[in-house]
C-alpha positions in Angstrom: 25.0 -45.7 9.1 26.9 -42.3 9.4 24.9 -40.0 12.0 25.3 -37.0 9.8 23.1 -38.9 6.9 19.8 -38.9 8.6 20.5 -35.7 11.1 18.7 -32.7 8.8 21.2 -30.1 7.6 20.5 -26.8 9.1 19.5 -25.4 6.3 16.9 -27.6 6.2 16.2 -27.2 10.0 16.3 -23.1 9.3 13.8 -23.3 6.2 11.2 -25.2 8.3 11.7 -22.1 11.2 11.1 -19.2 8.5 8.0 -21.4 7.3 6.6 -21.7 11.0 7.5 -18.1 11.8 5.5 -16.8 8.9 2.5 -19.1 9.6 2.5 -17.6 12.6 2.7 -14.1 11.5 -0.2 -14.8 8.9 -2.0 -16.1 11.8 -1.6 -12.9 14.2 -2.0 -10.9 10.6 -5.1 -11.9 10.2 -6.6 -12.4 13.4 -5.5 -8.4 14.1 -6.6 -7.2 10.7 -10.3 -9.0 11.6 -10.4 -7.3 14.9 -8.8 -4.3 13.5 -11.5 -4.3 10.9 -14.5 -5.1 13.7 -13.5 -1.8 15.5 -13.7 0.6 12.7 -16.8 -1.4 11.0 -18.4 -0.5 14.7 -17.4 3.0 14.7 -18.2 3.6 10.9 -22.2 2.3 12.0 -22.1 5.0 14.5 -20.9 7.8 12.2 -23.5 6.3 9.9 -26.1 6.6 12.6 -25.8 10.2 13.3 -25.4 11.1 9.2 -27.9 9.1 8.6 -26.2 7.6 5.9 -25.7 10.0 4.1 -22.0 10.8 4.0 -20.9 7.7 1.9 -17.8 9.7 0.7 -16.6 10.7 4.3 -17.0 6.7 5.0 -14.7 5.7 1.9 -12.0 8.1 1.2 -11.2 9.1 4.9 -12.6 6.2 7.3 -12.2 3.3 5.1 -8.6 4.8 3.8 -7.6 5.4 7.3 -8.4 1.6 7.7 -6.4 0.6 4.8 -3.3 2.6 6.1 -3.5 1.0 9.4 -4.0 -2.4 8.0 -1.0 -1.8 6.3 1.1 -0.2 8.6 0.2 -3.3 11.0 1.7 -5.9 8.4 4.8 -3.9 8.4 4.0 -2.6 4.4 5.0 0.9 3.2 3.3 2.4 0.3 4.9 4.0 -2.6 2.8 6.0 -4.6 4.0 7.3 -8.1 1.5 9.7 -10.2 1.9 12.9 -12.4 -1.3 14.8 -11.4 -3.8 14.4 -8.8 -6.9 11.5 -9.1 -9.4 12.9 -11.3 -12.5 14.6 -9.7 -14.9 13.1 -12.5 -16.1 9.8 -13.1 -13.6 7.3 -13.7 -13.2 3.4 -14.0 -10.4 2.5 -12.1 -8.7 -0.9 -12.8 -5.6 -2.7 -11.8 -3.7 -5.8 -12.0 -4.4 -7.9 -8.9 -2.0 -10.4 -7.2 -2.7 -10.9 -4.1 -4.5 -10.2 -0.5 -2.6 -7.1 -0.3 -4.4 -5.3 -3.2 -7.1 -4.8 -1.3 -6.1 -2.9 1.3 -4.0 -0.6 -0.8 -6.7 0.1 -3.1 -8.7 1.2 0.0 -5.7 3.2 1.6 -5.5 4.8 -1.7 -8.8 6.8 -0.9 -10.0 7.2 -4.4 -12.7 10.3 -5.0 -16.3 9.1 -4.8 -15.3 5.5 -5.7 -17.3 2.2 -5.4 -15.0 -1.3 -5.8 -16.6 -4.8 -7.3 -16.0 -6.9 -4.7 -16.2 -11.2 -4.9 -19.5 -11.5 -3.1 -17.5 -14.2 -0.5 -16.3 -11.4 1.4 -19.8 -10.6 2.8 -19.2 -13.7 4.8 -17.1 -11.6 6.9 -19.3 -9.1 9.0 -17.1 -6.0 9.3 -16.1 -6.2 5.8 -20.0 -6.9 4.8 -21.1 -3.6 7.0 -17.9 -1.6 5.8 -19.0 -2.7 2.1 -22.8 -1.5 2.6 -21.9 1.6 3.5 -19.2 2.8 1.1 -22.1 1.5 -1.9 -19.5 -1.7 -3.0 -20.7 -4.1 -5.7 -21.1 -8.0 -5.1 -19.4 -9.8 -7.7 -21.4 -13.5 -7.6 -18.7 -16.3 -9.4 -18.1 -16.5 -13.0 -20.4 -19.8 -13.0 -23.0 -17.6 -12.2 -23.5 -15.5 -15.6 -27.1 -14.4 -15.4 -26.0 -13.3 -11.8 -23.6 -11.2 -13.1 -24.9 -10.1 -16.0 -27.7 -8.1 -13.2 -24.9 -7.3 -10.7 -23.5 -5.1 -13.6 -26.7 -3.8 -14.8 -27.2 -2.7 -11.0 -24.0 -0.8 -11.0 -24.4 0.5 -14.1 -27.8 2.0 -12.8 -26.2 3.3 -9.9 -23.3 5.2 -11.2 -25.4 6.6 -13.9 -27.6 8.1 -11.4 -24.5 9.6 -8.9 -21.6 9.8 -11.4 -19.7 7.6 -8.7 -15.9 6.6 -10.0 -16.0 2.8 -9.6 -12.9 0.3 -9.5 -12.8 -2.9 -10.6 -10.4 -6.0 -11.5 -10.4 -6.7 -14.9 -8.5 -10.0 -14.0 -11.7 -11.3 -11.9 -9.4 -13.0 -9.4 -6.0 -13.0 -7.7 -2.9 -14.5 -10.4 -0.5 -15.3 -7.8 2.8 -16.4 -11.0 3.7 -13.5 -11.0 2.4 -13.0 -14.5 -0.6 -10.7 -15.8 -3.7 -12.7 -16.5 -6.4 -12.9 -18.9 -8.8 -10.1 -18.5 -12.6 -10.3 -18.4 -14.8 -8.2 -20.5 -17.1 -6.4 -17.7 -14.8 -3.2 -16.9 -14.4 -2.2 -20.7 -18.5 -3.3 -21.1 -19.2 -1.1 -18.5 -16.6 1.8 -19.7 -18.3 1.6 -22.9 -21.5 1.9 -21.7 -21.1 5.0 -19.5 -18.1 6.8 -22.1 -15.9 7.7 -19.2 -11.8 7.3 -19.0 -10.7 4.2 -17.3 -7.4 4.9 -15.4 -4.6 2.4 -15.2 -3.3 1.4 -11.7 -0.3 -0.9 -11.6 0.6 -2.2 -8.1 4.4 -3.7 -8.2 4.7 -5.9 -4.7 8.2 -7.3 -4.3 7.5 -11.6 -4.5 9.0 -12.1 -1.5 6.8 -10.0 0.4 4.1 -10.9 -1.6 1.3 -13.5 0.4 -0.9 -14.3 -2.9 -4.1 -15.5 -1.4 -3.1 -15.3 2.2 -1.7 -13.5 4.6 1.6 -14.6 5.0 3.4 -11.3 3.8 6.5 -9.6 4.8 7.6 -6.3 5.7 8.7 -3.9 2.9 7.6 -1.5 0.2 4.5 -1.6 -2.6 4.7 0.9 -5.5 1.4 1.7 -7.0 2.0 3.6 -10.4 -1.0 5.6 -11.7 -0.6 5.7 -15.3 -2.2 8.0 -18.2 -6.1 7.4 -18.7 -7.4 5.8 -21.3 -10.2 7.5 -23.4 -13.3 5.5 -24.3 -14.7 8.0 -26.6 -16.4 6.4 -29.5 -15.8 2.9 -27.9 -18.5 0.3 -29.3 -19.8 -2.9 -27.9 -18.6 -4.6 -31.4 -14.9 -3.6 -30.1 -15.4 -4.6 -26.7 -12.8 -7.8 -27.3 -10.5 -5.5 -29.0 -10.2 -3.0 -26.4 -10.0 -5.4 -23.4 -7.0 -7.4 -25.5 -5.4 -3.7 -26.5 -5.7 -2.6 -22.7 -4.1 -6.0 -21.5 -1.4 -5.5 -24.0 -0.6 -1.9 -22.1 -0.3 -4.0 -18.8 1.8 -6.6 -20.1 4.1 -3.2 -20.7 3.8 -1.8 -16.9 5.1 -5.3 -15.9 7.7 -5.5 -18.1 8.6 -1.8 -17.1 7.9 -2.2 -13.2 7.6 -5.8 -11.8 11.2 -6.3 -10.5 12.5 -3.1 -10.5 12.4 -1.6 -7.3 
């Protein structure tokens, strides 16, 4: 038998190297981000402490942003940010397509005004990210199995923002699509929109795929865009309309990633 027949091509040998050298990175990724995460969960309790928690905005949009900025600056990802006017200072529902890990920490990094996020309630597993999470006022998502769960976790919220006129952001996709393709959208960011009558802005985040980890951390350097598009009135929405609005509000999505998925 010829030698050459069973020696790997190096090709082959060089595709298993890139695969090991990104384990590893993810590896280092998220053992940094956890510790990363730790310190400023520690320091955030302090400020807490001596505010006596009562600076839940200061905690969000500069601490927890700060956080997000180093989180990304650590995986080697540059943010792009492309909007017309400034984030509104009223209540809004923020939602966005979501595709992977990532989306977290540029949503934070963003620092939204006087915003709350629905989180998957498996996060609270992780004790920085629980204390971070109690103290910025997040939501805790329990699985879609779960309905009665849910159907109090947004009765809570609702409760809540009505009472602060807190800006909340929320996934309408539930979970991370990792084709590369929008998904189906769930009904509780346009119930809650119609409930409370306030504008729900449009955030589409383009990550490159080949930098893109899905539901790891095994991402690359390079460049996200997050576009901030027009918001969408919900004056005069009904609950009878609630399917109709969350399929007419995917359909505007399926448009951003026609327009932006690919293109930078």
């Amino acid at each position: 038998m010829n030698s050459s027949e069973i020696r790997p091509s190096a090709s082959a040998i060089d595709e298993r190297t890139l695969r090991l050298q990104r384990s590893c990175r993810a590896v280092f990724l998220s053992a940094a981000t956890l510790m990363l995460a730790t310190i400023v969960a520690a320091a955030m309790l302090l400020v807490a402490f001596v505010t006596l928690f009562r600076a839940r905005r200061f905690y969000q949009e500069v601490i927890t942003a700060w956080l997000g900025r180093a989180i990304l600056r650590l995986w080697g990802v540059r943010l792009e940010l492309h909007q017309g006017s400034p984030f509104p200072q009223t209540q809004t529902i923020y939602i966005s397509n979501h595709t992977s890990t990532l989306d977290v920490f540029i949503l934070i990094a963003l620092g939204l005004p006087d915003t709350r996020f629905f989180i998957w309630g498996g996060t609270r597993k992780w004790l920085p990210l629980a204390v971070i999470g109690y103290l910025i006022g997040n939501f805790y998502t329990p699985s879609q199995e779960r309905r009665s769960d849910r159907v109090k976790c947004f009765e809570r919220a609702e409760r809540i923002l009505r009472q602060t006129g807190s800006s909340v952001y929320l996934s309408p996709e539930g979970v991370r699509i990792t084709t590369g393709e929008i998904g189906p959208f769930n009904k509780g960011a346009f119930h809650l929109a119609t409930n409370l009558q306030v504008p729900i802005v449009p955030l589409y985040i383009a990550t490159p795929r080949e930098i893109d980890p899905g539901k790891g951390f095994a991402t690359l350097p390079g460049t996200v865009h997050v576009y901030v598009k027009p918001p969408i009135s919900t004056r005069g929405w009904r609950l009878e309309d609630l399917e109709r609005n969350k399929e007419r509000v995917r359909e505007l999505f399926l448009g951003f990633h026609r327009e932006h998925a690919g293109a930078n």
